[in-house]
PAZAPA-4460 file (N, C-alpha, C; in steps of 0.05 Angstrom, whole numbers, plus 32768, in hexadecimal, padded with zeros to 4 digits):
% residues 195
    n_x    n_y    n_z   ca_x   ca_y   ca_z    c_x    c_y    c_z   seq   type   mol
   83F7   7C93   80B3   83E5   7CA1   80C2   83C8   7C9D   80BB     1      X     A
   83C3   7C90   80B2   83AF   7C87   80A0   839F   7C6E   80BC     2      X     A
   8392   7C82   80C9   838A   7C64   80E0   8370   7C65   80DE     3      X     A
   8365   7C4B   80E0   8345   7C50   80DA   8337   7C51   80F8     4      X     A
   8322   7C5F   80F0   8315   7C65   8109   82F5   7C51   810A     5      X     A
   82F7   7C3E   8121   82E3   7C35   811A   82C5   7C43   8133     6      X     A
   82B3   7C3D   8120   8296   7C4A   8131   8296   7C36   8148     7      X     A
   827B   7C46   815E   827A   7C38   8170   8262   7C1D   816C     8      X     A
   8259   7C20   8153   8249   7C12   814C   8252   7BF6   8142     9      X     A
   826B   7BF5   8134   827D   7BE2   812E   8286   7BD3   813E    10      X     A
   828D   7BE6   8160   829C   7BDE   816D   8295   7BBF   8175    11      X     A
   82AE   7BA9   817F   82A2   7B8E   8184   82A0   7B8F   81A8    12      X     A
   8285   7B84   81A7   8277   7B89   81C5   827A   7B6A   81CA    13      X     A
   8287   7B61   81E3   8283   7B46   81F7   8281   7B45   8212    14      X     A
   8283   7B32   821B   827B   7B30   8234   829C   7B32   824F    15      X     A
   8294   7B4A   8257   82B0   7B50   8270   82B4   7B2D   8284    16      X     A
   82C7   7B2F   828A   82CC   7B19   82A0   82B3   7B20   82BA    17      X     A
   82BE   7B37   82C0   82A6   7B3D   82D6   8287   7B2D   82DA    18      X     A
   827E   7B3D   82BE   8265   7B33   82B5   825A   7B17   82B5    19      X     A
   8270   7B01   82A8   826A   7AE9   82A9   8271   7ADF   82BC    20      X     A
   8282   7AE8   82CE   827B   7ADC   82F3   8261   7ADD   8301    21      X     A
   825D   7AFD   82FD   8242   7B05   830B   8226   7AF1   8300    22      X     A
   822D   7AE5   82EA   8216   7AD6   82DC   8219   7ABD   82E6    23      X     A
   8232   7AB1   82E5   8238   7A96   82F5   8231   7A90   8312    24      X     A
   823A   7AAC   8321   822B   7AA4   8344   820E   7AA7   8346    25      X     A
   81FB   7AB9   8328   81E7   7AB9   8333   81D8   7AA0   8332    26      X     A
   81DF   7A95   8315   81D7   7A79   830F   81D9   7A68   831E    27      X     A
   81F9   7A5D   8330   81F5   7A4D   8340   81E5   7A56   835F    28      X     A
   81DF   7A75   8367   81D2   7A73   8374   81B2   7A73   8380    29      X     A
   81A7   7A76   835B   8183   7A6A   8352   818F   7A4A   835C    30      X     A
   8199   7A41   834A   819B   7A25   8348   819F   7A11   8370    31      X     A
   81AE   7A1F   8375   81B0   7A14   8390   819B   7A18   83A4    32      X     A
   818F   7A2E   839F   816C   7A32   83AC   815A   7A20   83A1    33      X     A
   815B   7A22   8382   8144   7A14   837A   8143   79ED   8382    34      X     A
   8160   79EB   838A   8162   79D8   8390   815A   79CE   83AA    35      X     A
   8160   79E5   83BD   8155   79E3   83E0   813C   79E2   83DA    36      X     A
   8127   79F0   83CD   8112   79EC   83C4   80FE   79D9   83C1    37      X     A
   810F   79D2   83AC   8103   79B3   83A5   8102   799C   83B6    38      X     A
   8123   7999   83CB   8122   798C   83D5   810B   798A   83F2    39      X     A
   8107   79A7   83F7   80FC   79A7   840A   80E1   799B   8402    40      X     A
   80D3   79A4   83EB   80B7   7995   83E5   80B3   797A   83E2    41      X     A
   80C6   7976   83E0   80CF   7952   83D9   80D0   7940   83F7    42      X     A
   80D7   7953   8402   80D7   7943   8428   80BB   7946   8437    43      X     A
   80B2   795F   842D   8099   7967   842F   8079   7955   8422    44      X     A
   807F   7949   840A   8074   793C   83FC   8078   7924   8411    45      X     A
   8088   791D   841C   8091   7901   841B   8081   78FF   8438    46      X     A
   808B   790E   8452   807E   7913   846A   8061   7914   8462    47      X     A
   8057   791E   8459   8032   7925   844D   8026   7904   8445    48      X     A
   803C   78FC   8434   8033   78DF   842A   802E   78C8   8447    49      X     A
   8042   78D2   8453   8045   78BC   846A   8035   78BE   8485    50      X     A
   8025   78DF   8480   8019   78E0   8499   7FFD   78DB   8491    51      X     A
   7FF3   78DE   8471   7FDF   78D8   8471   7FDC   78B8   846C    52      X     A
   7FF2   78AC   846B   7FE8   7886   8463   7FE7   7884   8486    53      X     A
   7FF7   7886   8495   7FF1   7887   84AF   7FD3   788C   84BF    54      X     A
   7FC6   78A8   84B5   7FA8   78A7   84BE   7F97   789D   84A9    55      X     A
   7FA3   7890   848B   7F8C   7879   8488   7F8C   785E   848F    56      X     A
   7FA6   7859   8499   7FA6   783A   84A2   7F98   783F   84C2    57      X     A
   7F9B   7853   84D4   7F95   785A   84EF   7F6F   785B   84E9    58      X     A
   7F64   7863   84CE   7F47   7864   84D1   7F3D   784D   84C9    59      X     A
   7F44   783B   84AF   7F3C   7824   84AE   7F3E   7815   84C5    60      X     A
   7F53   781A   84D6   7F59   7805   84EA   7F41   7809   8505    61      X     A
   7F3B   7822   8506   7F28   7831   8511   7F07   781E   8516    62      X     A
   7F01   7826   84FB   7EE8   7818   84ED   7EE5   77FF   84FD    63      X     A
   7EFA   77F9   84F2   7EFE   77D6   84EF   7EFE   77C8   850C    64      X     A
   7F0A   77D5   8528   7F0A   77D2   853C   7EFA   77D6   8542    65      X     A
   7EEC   77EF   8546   7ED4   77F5   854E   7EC1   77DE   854A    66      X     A
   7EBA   77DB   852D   7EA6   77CC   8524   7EA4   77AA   852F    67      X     A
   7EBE   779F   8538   7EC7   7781   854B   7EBC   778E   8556    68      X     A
   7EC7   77A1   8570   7EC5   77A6   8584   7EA7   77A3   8592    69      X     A
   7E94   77AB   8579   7E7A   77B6   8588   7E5F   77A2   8586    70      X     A
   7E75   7780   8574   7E65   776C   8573   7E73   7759   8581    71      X     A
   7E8D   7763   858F   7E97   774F   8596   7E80   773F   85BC    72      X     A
   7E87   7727   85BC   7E74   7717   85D4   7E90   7714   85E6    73      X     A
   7EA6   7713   85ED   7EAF   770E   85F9   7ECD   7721   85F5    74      X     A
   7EDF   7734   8606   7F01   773B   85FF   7F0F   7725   8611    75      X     A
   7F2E   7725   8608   7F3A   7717   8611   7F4F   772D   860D    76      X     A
   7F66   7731   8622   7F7C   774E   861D   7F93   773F   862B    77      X     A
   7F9E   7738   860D   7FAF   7721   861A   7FD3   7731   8622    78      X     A
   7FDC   772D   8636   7FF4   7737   8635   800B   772D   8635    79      X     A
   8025   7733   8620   803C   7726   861F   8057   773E   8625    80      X     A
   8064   7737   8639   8078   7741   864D   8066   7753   8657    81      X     A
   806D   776A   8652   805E   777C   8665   804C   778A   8663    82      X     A
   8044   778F   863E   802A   779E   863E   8011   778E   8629    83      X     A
   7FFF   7790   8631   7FEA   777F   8610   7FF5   7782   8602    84      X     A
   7FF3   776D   85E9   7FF8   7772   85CB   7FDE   7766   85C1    85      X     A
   7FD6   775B   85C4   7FC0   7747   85B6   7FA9   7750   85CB    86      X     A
   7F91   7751   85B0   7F77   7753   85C1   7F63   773F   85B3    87      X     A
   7F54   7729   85B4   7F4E   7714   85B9   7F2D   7718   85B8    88      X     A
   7F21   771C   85A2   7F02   771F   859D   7EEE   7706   8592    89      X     A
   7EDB   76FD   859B   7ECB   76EF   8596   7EB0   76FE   8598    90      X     A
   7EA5   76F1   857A   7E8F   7704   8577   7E7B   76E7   856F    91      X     A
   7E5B   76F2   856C   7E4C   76DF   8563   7E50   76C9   8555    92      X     A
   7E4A   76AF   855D   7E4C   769E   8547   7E69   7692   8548    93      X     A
   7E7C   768D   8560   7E8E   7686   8567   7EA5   7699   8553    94      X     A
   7EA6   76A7   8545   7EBB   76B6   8534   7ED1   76C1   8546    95      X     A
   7EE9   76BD   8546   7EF3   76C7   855A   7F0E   76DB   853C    96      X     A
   7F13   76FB   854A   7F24   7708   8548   7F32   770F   855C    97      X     A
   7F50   770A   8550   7F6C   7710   8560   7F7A   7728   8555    98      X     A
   7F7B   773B   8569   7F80   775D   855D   7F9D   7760   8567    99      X     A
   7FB9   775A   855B   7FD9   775D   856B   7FE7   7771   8561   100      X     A
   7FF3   777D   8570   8007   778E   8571   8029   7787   856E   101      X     A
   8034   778A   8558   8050   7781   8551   8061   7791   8545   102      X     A
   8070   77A8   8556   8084   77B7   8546   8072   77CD   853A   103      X     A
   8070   77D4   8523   805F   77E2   8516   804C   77DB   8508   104      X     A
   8042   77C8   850F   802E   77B8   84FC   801B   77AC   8515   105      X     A
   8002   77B7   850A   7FE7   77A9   8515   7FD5   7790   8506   106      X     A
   7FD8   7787   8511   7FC5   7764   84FE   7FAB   775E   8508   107      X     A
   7F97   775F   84F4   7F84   774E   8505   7F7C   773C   84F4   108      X     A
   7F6C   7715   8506   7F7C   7708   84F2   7F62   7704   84FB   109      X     A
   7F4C   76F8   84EA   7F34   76EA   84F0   7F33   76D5   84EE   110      X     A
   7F27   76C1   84FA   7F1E   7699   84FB   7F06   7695   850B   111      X     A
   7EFC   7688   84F3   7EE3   767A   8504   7EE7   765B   8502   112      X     A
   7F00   765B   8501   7F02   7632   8509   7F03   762E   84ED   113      X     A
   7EEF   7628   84D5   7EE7   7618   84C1   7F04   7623   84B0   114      X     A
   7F00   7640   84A5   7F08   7647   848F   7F27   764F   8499   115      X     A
   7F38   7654   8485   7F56   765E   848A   7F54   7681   84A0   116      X     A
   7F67   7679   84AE   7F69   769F   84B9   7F6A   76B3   849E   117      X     A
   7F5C   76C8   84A2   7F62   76DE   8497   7F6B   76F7   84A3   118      X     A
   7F84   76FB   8497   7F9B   7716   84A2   7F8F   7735   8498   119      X     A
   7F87   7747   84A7   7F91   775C   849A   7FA6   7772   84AC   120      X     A
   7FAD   777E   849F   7FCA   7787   84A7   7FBE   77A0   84A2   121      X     A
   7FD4   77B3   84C0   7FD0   77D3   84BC   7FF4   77DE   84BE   122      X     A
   8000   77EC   84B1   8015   77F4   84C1   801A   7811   84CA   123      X     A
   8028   7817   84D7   8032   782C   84E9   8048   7825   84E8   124      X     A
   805A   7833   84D9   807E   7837   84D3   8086   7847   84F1   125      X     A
   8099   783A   84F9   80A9   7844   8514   8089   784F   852E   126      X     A
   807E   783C   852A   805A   7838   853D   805F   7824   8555   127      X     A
   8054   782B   8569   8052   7818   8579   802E   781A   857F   128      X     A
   8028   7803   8586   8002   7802   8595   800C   7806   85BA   129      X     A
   7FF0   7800   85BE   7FE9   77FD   85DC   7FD4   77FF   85E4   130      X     A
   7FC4   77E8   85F0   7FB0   77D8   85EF   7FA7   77DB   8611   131      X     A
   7F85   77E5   8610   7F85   77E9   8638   7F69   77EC   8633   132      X     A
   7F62   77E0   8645   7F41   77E0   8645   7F3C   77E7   8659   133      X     A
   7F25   77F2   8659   7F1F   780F   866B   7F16   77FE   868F   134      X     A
   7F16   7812   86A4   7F0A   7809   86B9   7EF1   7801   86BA   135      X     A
   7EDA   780C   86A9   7EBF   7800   86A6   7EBE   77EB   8693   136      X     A
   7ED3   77E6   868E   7ECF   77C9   8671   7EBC   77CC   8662   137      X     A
   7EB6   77E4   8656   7EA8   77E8   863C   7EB5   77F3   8629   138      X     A
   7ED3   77FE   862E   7EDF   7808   8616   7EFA   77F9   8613   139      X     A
   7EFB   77F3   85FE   7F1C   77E7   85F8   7F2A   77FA   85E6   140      X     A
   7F40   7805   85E9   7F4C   7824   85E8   7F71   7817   85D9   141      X     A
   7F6D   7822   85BF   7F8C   781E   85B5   7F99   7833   85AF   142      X     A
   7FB3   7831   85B9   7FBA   784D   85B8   7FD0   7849   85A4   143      X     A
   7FD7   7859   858E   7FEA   784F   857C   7FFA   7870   857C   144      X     A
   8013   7870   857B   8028   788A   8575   8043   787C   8566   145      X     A
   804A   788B   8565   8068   788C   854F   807E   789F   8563   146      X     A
   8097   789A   8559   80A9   78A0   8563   80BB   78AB   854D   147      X     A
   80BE   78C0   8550   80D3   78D0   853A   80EE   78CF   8539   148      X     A
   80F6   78C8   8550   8115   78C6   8556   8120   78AD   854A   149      X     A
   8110   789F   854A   8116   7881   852A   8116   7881   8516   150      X     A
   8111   7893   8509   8110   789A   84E5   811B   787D   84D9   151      X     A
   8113   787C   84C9   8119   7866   84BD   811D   786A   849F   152      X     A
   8123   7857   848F   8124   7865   8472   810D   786F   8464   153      X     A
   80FD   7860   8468   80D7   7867   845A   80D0   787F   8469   154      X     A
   80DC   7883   847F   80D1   789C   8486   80E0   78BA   8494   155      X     A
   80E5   78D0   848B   80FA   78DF   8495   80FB   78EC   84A9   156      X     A
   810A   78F9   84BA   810B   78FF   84CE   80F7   7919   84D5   157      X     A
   80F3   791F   84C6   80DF   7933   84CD   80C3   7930   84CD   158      X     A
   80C3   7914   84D2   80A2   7912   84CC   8094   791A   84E5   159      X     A
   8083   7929   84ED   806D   792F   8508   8066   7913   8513   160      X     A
   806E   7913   852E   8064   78FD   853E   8042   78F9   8537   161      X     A
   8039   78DB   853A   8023   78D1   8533   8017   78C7   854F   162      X     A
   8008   78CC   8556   7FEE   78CA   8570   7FDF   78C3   856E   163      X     A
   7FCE   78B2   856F   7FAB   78B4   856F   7FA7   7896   8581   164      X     A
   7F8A   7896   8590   7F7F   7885   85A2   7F69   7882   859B   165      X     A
   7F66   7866   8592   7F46   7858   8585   7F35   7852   859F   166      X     A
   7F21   785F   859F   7F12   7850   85BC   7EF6   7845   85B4   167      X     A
   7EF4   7829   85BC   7EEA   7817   85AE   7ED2   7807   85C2   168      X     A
   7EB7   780D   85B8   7E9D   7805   85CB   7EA6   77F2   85C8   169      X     A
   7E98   77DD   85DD   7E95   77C4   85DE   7E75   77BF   85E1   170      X     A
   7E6A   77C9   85D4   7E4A   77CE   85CE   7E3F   77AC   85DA   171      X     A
   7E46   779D   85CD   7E2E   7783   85D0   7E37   777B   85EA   172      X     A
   7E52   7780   85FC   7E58   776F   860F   7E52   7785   8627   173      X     A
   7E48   7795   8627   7E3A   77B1   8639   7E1E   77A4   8638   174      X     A
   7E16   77A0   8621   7DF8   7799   861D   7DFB   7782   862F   175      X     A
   7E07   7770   862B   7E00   7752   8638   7E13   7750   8655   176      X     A
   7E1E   7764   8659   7E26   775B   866F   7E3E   774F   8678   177      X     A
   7E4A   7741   865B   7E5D   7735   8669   7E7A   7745   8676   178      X     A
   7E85   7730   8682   7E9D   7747   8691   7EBD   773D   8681   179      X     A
   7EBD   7753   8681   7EDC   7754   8672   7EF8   7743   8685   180      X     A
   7F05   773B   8678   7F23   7733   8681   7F3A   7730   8674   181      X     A
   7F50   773A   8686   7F69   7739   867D   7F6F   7729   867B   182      X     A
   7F7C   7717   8666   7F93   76FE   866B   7FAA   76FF   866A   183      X     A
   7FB9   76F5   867B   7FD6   76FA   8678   7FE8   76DB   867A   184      X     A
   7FFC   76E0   8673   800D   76C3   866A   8008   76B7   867E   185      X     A
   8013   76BB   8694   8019   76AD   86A6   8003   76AC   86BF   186      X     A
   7FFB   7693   86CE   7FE2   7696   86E1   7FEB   76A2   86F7   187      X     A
   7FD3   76B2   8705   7FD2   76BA   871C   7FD8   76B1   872B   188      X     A
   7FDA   76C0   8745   7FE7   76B0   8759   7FD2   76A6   876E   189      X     A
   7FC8   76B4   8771   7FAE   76AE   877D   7F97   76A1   8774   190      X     A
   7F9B   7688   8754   7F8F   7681   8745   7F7F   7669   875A   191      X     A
   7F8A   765F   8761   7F78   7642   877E   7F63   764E   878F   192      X     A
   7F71   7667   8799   7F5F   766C   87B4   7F3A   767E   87A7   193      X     A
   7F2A   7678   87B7   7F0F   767F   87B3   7F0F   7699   87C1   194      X     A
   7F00   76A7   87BA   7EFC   76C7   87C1   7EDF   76C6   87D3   195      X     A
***
């Protein structure tokens, strides 16, 4: 009869089954947020990255057109199947720049005869151009957008469609007068007869 009585201070305290469940769903359910989380900033990061290399290749390209554009002496708006790709600038001093449209990539390649062409390259991932010069032939107008429904790997599906339209003086050829023209592959039909 001799039974010992132990205090409650002695007593050995652990952890109930209960308890260490309730600790396990909460854990995995921080962990599975923190993970939606992250990932979401990470797509977010990535969209941000792609829309702003987008409006810096769209402003250098800007500049850069503009600035042909407004010494150019002569356009040429050349078209292959059915809409321009190539726009065809000669500026002082016989220098001629060729401005084309290919997939997502804009080129413009400079030659003045003597020295090698020089390329510079713009791109627009899942971009198309489109090239139209105005009814008064003083503006040459590129319209460049993107298409979201193409995602591609470099870029995810959620990226915000891309828009913008460069409209581009033709400053020296307003000044002087000369008159603009289209060229297209193939000759007119009415190329013989006199007007």
């Amino acid at each position: 009869m001799n039974r010992r009585r132990t205090s409650p201070s002695t007593r050995r305290r652990g952890w109930t089954l209960i308890e260490m469940v309730l600790v396990v769903t909460a854990t995995s359910v921080l962990s599975a947020l923190g993970i939606s989380v992250i990932m979401l900033l990470m797509r977010m990061e990535q969209t941000g990255t792609i829309a702003l290399a987008r409006q810096r290749a769209a402003s250098r390209l800007a500049l850069q057109l503009q600035a042909d554009g407004h010494e150019a002496t002569s356009v040429e708006l050349v078209n292959d199947d059915v809409a321009p790709t190539r726009v065809k600038l000669t500026l002082p001093g016989g220098q001629n720049i060729t401005w084309s449209s290919d997939d997502d990539t804009i080129t413009r390649t400079v030659s003045d005869g003597d020295s090698k062409p020089r390329h510079s390259v713009f791109q627009f991932p899942d971009g198309s151009a489109r090239w139209t010069l105005a009814d008064d032939a003083r503006h040459l107008r590129l319209h460049l957008s993107s298409d979201t429904s193409a995602a591609t790997k470099t870029e995810p599906a959620s990226t915000v469609p891309f828009e913008t339209t460069i409209d581009v003086n033709l400053g020296r050829l307003a000044d002087l007068g000369r008159h603009l023209r289209p060229v297209s592959p193939t000759p007119p039909e009415s190329a013989g007869q006199e007007e």
